[in-house]
C-alpha positions in Angstrom: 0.0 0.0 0.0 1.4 3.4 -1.3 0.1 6.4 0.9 1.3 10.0 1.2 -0.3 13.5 1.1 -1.9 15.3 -1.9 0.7 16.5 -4.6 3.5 13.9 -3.1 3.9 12.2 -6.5 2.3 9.0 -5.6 0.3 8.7 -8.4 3.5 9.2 -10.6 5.6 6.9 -8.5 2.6 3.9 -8.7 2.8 4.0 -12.6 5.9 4.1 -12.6 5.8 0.2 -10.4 3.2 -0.5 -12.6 5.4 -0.5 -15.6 8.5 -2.2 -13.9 6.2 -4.6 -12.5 4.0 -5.5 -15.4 1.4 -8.3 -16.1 2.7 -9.3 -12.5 1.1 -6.3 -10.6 -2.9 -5.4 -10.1 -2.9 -2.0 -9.4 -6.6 -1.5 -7.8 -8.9 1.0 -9.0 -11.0 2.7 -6.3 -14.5 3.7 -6.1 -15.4 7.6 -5.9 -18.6 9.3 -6.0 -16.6 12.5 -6.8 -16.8 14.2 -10.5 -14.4 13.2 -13.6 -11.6 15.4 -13.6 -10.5 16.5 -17.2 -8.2 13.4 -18.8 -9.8 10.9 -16.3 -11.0 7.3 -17.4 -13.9 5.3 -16.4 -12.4 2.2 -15.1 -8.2 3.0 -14.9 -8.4 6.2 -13.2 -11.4 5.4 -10.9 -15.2 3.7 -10.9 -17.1 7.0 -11.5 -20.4 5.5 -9.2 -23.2 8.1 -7.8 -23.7 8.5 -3.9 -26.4 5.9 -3.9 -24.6 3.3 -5.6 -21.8 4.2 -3.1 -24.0 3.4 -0.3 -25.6 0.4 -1.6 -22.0 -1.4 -2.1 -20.8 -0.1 1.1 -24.1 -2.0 3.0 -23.4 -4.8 0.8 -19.7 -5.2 1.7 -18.1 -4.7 -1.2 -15.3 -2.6 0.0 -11.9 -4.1 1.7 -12.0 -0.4 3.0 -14.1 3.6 2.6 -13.8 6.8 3.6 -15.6 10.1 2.8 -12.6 12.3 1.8 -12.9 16.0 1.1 -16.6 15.6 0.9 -16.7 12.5 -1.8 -16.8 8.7 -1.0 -13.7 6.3 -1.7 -13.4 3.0 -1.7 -11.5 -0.1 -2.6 -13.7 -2.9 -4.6 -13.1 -6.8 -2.4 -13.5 -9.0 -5.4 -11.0 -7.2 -7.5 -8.4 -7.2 -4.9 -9.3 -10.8 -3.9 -9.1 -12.4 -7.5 -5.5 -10.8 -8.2 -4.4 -12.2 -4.9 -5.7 -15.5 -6.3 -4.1 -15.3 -9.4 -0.7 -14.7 -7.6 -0.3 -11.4 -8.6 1.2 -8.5 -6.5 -1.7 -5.8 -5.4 -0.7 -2.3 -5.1 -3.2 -0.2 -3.5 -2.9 3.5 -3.7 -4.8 4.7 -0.8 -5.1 7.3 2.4 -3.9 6.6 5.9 -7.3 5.8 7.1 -7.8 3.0 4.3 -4.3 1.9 4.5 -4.7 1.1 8.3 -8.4 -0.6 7.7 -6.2 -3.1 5.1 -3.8 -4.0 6.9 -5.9 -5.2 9.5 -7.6 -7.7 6.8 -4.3 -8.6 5.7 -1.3 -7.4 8.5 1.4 -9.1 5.9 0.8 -6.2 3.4 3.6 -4.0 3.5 2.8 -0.1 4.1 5.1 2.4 1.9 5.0 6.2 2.9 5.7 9.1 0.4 6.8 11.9 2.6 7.5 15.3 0.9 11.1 17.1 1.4 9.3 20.3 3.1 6.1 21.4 3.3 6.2 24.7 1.2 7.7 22.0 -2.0 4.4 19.9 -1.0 2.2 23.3 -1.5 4.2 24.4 -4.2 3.3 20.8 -5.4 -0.5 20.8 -5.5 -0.8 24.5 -6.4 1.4 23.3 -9.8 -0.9 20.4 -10.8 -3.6 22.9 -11.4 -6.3 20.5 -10.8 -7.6 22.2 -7.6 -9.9 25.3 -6.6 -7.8 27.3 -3.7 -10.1 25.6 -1.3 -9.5 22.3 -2.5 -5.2 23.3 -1.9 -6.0 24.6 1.9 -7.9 21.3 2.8 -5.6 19.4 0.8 -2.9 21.1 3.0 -4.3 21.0 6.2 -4.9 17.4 6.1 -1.2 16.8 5.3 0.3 17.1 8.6 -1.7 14.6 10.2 -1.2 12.0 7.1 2.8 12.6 7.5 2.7 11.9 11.3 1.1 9.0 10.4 3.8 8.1 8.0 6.2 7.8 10.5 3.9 6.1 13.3 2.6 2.9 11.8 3.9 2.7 8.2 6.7 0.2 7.2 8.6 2.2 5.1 9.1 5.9 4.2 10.2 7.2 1.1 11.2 10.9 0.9 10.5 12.1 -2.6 13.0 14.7 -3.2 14.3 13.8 -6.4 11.2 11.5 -8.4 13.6 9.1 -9.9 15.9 8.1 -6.8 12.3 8.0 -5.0 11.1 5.7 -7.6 13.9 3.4 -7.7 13.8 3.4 -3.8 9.8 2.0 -3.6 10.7 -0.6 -6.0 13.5 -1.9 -4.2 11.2 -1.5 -1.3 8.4 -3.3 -2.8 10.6 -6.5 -3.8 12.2 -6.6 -0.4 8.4 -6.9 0.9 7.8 -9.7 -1.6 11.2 -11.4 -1.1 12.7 -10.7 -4.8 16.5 -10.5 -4.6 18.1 -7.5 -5.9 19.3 -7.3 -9.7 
């Protein structure tokens, strides 16, 4: 499980383990009730679902984990997760603090990787640079940070400071085959 604070670079990092780790990897697609952002896709990006929908899977137990986040619902689909762990493959859940802690309970063998920003201003400089959120959107975003990087260094297994994107990347995959027992190249 890769968590870490808005604008961190997990999403960039996670394709990047996607790539190296190929066919062998399931990368889960959550749930959201929020909106389609511009360049988004149904199905690799996220399950676009409404609030009702939401609600109906959540009372039907169709989520390892859920969370309202920033006003929307997010959640990460059981069978999807539980037939790539059947088919042997390696399941890489990008996913908040809260979920992250709700997994490992279900499965305490997962490993729990932490993106930690160098400084807080580059993490806000970050965010503010993706262009993808209203000024409102940045403060919460913001606010909520210093909590998920305590976190980080509380209960997760690993943390990854992503200074430089490519060290940071090479770091999480040498990370993710120590958790999986794969000897180094």
């Amino acid at each position: 499980m890769i968590s870490g604070p808005s604008g961190v670079g997990k999403s960039t990092i996670c394709q990047r383990i996607i790539k190296e780790f190929g066919e062998g990897l399931y990368s889960s697609v959550s749930a959201t009730t929020r909106a389609r952002k511009n360049g988004e896709t149904e199905g690799a990006d996220y399950f676009f679902i409404s609030q009702d929908e939401f609600k109906k899977q959540v009372k039907a137990g169709n989520f390892l984990e859920w969370a309202e986040v920033f006003g929307n619902f997010y959640g990460t689909p059981k069978d999807r997760v539980h037939q790539a762990l059947e088919q042997g493959k390696i399941v890489l859940l990008e996913i908040d603090v809260k979920g992250a802690k709700a997994v490992k309970k279900l499965y305490p063998d997962a490993a729990l990787i932490f993106i930690m920003p160098p400084r807080h201003q580059e993490l806000q400089q970050r965010i503010i640079s993706r262009g993808r959120d209203e000024q409102a959107d940045v403060e919460t975003r913001l606010a909520g940070a210093n909590d998920e990087i305590e976190a980080g260094w509380l209960i997760y297994d690993f943390v990854i400071i992503n200074d430089e994107l490519e060290s940071a990347v090479a770091e999480t995959i040498q990370t993710i085959k120590k958790a999986i027992g794969v000897k180094n190249d």
